[in-house]
C-alpha positions in Angstrom: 262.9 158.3 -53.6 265.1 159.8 -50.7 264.5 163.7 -52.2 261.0 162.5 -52.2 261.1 162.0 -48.7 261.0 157.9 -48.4 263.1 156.7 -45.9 265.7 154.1 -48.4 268.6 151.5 -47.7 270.1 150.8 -50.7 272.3 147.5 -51.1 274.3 146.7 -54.2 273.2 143.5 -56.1 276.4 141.9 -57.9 277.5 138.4 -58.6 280.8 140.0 -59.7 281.4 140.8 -56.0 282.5 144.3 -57.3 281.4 147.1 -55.7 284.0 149.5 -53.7 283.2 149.5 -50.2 282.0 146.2 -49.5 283.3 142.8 -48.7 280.3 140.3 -49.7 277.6 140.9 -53.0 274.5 139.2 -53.0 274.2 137.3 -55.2 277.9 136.3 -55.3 277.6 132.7 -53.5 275.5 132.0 -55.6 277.1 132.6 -58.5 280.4 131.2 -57.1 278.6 127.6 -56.1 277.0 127.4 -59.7 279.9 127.7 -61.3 281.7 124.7 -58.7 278.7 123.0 -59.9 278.1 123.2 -63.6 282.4 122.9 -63.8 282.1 119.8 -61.8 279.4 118.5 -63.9 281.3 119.1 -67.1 284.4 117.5 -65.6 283.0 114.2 -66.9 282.8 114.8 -70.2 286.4 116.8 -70.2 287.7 113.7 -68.9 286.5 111.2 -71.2 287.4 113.1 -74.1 290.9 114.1 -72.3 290.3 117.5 -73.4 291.0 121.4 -72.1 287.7 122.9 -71.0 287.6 126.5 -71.0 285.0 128.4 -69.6 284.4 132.2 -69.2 282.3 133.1 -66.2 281.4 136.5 -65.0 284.0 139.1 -64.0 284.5 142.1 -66.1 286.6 143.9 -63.5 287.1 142.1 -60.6 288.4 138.0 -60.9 286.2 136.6 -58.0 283.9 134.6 -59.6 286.9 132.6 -61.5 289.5 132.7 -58.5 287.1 131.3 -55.4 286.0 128.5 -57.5 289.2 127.3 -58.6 290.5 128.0 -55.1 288.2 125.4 -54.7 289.5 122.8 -56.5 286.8 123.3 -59.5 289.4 124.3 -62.1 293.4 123.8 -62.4 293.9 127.2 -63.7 292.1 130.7 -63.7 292.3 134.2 -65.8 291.5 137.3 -64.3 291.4 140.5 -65.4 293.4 142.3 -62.3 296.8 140.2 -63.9 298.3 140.3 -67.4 298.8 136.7 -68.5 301.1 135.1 -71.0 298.9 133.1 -73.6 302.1 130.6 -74.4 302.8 130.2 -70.3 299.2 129.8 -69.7 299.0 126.8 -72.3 302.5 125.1 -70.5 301.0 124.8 -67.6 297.3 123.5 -68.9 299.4 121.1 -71.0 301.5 119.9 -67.8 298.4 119.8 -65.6 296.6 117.7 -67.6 299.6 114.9 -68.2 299.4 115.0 -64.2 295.9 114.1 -64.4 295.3 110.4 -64.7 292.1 111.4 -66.7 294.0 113.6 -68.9 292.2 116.8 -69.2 292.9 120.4 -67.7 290.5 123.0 -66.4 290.7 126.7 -66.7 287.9 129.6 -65.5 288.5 132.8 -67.0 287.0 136.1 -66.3 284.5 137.4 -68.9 287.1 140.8 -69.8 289.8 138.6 -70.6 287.7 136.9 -73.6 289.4 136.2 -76.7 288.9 140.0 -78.7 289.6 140.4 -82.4 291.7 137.0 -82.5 293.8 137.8 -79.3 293.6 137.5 -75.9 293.4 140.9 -74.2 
């Protein structure tokens, strides 16, 4: 449209929060308070079961969207891809936060790259 002679502002849509050059997506809060929401709501049922809950929320390159909600107190634990992680380690520590937890159940985001790929964990 600009070579065409249109006047255009173009700002990046991402709920990743990844785009080089800027400190806030939009899109990203709202991303970030679903997830506190739909991890608080499935707290309930991690609890009752005493379970692990696992769940993989957006972030293919950057970890925002796992680490700001755990930051605030939505999970115990989260995966991103900016840091190697030990499987083992990561399971020690689940294991010891959820005999802290009077409920007995652990919570851990992780970022959408660090899926489980060809039956290990990248």
């Amino acid at each position: 449209m600009h070579k065409e002679g249109f006047h255009t502002v173009a700002i990046p849509k991402t709920m990743d929060n990844d785009v080089p050059g800027t400190d806030y997506c939009i899109g990203f809060s709202t991303c970030v308070s679903r997830t506190i929401a739909l991890t608080n709501s499935l707290r309930t049922i991690a609890g009752s079961h005493e379970r692990f809950l696992i769940l993989e929320v957006f972030g293919r390159y950057a970890g925002f969207t796992a680490m700001l909600p755990t930051m605030a107190g939505a999970a115990n634990r989260c995966v991103i891809p900016e840091f190697k992680f030990n499987i083992e380690h990561l399971t020690d520590l689940m294991s010891q936060d959820r005999m802290k937890n009077p409920s007995r159940y652990s919570i851990v985001l992780v970022s959408e790259e660090r899926c489980l790929k060809a039956g290990r964990w990248s």
